[in-house]
Backbone as ProteinMPNN parsed JSONL, in Angstrom:
{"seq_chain_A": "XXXXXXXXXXXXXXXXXXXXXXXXXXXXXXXXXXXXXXXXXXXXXXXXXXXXXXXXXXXXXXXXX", "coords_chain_A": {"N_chain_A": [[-23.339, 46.004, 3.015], [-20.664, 47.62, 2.733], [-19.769, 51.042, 2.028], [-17.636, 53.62, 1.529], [-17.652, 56.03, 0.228], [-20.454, 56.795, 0.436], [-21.423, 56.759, -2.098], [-23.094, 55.465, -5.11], [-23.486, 54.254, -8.504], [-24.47, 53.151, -11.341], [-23.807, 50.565, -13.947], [-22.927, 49.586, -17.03], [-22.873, 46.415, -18.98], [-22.41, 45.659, -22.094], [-21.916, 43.039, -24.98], [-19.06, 44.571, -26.527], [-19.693, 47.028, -25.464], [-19.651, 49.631, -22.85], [-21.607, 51.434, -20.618], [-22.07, 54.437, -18.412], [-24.337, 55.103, -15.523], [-25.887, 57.876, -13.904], [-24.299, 59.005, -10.923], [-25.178, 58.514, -7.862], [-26.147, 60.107, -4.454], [-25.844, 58.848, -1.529], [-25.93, 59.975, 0.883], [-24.524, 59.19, 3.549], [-21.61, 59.273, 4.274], [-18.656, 56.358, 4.8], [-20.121, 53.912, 5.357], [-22.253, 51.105, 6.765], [-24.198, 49.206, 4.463], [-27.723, 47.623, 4.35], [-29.11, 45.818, 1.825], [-31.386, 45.578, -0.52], [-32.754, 44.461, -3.241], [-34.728, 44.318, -5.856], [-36.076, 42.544, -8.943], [-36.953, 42.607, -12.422], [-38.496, 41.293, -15.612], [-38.682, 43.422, -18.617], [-40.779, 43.649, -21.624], [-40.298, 44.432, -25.018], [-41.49, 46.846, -27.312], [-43.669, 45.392, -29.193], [-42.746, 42.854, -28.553], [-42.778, 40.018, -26.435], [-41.429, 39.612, -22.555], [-40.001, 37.003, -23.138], [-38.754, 36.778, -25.799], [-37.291, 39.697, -26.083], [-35.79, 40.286, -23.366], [-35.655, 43.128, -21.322], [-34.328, 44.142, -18.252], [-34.836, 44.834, -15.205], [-34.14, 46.738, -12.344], [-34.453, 47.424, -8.879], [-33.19, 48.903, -6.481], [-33.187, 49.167, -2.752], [-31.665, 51.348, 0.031], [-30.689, 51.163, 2.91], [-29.745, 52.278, 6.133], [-27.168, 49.678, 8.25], [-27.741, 49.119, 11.222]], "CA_chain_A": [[-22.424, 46.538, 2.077], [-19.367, 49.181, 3.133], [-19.646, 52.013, 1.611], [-16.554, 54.861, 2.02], [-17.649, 57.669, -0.408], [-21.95, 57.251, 0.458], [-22.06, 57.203, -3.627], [-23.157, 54.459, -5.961], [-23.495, 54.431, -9.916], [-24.876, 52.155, -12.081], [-22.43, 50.307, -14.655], [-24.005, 48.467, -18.071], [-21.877, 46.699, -19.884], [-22.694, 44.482, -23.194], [-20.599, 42.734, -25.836], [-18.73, 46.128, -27.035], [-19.576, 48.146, -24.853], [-20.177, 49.909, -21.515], [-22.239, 53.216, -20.074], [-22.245, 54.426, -16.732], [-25.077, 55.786, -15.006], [-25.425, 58.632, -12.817], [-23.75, 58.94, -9.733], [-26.116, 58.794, -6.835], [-24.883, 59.938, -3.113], [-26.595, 58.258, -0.083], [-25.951, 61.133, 2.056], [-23.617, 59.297, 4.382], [-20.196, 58.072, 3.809], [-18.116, 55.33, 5.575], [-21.009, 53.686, 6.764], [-22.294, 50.022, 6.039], [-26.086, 49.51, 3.938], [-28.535, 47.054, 4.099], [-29.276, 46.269, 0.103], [-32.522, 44.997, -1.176], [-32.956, 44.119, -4.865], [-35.952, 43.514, -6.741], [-35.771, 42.721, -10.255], [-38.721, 42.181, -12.947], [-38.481, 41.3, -16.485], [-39.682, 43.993, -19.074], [-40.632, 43.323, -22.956], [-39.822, 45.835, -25.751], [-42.642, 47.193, -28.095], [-44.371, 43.976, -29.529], [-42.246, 41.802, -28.278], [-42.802, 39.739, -24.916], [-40.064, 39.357, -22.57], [-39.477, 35.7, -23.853], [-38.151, 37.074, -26.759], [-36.506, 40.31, -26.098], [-35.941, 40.813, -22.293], [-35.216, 44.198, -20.422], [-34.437, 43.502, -16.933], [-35.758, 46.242, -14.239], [-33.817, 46.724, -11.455], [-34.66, 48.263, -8.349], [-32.588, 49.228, -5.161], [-33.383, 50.289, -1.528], [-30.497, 51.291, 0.928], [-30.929, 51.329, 4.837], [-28.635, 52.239, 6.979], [-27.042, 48.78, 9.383], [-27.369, 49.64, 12.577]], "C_chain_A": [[-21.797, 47.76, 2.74], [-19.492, 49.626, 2.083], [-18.598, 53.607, 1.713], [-17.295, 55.987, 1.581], [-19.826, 57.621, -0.283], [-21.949, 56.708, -1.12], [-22.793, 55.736, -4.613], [-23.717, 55.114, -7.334], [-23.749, 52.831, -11.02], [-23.578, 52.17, -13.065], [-23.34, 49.066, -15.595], [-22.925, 48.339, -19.011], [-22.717, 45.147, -20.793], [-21.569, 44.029, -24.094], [-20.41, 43.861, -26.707], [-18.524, 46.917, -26.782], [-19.923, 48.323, -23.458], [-20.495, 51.226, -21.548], [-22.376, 53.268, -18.99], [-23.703, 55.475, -16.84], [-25.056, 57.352, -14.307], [-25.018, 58.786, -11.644], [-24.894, 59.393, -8.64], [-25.714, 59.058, -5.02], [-26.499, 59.847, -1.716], [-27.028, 58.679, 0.844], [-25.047, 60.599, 2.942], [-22.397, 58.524, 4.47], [-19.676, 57.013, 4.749], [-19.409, 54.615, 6.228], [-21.604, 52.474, 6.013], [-23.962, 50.104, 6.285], [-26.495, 48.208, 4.31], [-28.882, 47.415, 3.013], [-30.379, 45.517, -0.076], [-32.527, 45.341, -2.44], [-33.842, 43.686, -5.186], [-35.592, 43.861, -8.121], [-36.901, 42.04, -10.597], [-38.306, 42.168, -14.377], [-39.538, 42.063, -17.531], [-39.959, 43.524, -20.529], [-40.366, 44.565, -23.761], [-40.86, 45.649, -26.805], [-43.633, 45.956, -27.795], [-43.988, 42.845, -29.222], [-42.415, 41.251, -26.672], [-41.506, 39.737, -24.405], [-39.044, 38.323, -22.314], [-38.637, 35.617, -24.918], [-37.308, 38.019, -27.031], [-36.721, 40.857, -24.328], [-35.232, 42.214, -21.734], [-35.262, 44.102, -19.058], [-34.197, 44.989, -15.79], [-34.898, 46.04, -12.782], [-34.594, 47.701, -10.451], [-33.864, 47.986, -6.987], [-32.677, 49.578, -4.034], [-31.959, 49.783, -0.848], [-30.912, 51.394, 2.304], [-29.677, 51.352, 5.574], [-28.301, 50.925, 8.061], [-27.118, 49.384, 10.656], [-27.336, 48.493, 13.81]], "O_chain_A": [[-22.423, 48.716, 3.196], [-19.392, 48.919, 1.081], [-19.178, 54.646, 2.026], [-17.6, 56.877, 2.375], [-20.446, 58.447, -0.953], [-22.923, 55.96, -1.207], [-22.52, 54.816, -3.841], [-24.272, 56.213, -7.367], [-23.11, 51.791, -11.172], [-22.701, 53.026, -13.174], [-24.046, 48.13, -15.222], [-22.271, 49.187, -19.618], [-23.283, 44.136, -20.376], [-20.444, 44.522, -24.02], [-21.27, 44.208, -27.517], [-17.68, 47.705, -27.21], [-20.426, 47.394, -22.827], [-19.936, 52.076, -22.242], [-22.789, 52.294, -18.361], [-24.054, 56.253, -17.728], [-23.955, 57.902, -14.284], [-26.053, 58.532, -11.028], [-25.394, 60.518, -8.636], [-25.046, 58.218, -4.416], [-27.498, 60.46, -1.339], [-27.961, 58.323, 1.565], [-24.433, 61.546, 3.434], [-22.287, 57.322, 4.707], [-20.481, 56.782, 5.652], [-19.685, 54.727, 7.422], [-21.593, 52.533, 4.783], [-24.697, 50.525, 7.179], [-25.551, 47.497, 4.656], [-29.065, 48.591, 2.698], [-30.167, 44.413, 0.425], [-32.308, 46.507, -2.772], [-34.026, 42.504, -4.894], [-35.06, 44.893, -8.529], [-37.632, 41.307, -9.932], [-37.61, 43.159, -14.599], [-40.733, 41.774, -17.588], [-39.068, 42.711, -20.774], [-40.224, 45.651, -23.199], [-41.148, 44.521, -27.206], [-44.177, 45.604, -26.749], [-44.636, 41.831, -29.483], [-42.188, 42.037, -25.751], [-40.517, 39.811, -25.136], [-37.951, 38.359, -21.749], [-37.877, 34.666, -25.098], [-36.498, 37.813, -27.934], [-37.606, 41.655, -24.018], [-34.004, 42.183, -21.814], [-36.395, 43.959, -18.599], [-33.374, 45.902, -15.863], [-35.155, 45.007, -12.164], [-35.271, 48.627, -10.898], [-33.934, 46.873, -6.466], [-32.136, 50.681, -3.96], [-31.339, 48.722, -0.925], [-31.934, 52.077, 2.384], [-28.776, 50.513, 5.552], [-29.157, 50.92, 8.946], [-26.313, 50.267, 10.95], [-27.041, 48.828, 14.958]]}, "name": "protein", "num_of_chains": 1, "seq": "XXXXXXXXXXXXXXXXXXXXXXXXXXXXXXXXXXXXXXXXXXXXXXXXXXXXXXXXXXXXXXXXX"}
């Protein structure tokens, strides 16, 4: 992934609506990542997450070299 400004920001959008995250900065601009994604399904209170899922992201960046 190219990156110009280093920054990334989460972005959630549902039927209605959208919220942004916070802006996170990489430390180094113009410069292309290596992206790994893990994701994990969470449940909410009593509920498993068969029935009401929350979905868990997680991100690492590495610099290509």
């Amino acid at each position: 992934m190219h990156l110009t400004t280093g920054r990334i920001q989460s972005v959630d959008q549902w039927s209605g609506g959208v919220s942004y995250g916070e802006e996170f900065d990489l430390g180094k601009e113009n410069s292309a990542w290596q992206v790994g994604i893990h994701c994990g399904a969470l449940g909410h209170e009593e509920f498993t997450p068969s029935i009401i899922s929350l979905t868990l992201l997680k991100l690492q960046f590495w610099l290509d070299r």
